[in-house]
C-alpha positions in Angstrom: -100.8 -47.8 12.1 -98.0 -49.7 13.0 -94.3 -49.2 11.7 -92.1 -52.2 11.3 -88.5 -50.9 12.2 -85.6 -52.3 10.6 -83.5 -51.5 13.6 -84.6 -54.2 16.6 -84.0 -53.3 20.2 -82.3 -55.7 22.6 -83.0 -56.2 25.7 -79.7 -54.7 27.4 -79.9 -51.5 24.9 -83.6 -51.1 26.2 -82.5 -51.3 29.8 -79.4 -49.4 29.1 -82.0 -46.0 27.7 -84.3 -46.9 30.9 -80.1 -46.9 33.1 -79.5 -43.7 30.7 -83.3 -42.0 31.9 -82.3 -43.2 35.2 -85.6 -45.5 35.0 -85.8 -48.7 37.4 -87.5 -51.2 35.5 -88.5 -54.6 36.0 -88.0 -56.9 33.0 -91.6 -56.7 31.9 -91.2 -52.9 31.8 -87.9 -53.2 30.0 -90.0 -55.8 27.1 -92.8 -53.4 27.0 -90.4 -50.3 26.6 -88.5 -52.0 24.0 -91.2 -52.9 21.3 -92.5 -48.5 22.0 -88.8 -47.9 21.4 -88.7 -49.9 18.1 -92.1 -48.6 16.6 -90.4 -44.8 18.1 -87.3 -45.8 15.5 -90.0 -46.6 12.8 -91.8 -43.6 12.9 -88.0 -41.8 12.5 -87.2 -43.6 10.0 -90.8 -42.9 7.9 -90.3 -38.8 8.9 -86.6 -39.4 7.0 -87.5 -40.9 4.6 -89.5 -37.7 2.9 -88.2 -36.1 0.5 -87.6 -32.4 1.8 -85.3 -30.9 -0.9 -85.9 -27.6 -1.6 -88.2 -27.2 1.5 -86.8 -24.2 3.8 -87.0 -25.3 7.4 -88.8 -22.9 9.2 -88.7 -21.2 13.1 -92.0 -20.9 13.4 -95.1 -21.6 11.7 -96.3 -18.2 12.0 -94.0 -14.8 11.3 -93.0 -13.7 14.5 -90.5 -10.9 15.6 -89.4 -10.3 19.3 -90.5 -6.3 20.5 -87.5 -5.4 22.6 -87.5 -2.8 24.9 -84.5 -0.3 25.9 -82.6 -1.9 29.1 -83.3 1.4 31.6 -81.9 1.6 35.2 -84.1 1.5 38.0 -83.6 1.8 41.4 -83.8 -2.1 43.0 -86.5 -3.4 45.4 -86.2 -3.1 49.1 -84.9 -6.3 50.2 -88.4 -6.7 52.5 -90.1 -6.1 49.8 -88.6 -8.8 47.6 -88.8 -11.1 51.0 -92.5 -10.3 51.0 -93.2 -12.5 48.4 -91.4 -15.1 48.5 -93.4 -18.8 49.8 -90.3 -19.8 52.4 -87.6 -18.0 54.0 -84.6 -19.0 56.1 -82.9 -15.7 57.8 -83.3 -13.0 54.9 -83.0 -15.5 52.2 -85.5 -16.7 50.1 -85.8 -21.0 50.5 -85.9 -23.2 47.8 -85.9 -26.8 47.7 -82.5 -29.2 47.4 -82.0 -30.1 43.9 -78.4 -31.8 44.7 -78.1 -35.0 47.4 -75.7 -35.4 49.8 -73.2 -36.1 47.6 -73.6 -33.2 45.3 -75.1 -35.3 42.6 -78.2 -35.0 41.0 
């Protein structure tokens, strides 16, 4: 079913989201990305258009309660141990994969 929005989508504000998602898109992409974003706003604008007065919003569609346990003290894990199971090492330190470039940006 298709939503007509009453908010368009220009070009520039489509490839500004895609700049925003840090997306590189080529102009057909952007087109194509622009009518999904408009029907997106359509379907927003049909969900806020109900009527939800005197609805209570819920957490969760079922009841749920968290079990918490006590915090106890333990002794900690031998440092080989912990090293055991880790997939990569570097000296005694567990490796994990660059998240940052050169720069310190992500």
């Amino acid at each position: 079913m298709a939503h007509e929005s009453e908010h368009t989508i220009s070009i520039d504000e489509a490839r500004h989201v895609a700049d925003l998602a840090r997306l590189q898109m080529t102009d057909e992409q952007v087109e194509s990305c622009r009518g999904d974003l408009e029907t997106i706003l359509g379907h927003i604008e049909t969900i806020n258009a109900i009527n939800v007065e005197g609805i209570e919003p819920l957490a969760a569609a079922i009841e749920m309660t968290n079990r918490l346990s006590p915090d106890e003290v333990h002794d900690p894990l031998p440092v080989e141990e912990v090293l055991a199971n880790a997939p990569a090492l570097e000296d005694r330190y567990i490796a994990v994969p660059k998240v940052l470039d050169e720069d310190g940006n992500n």
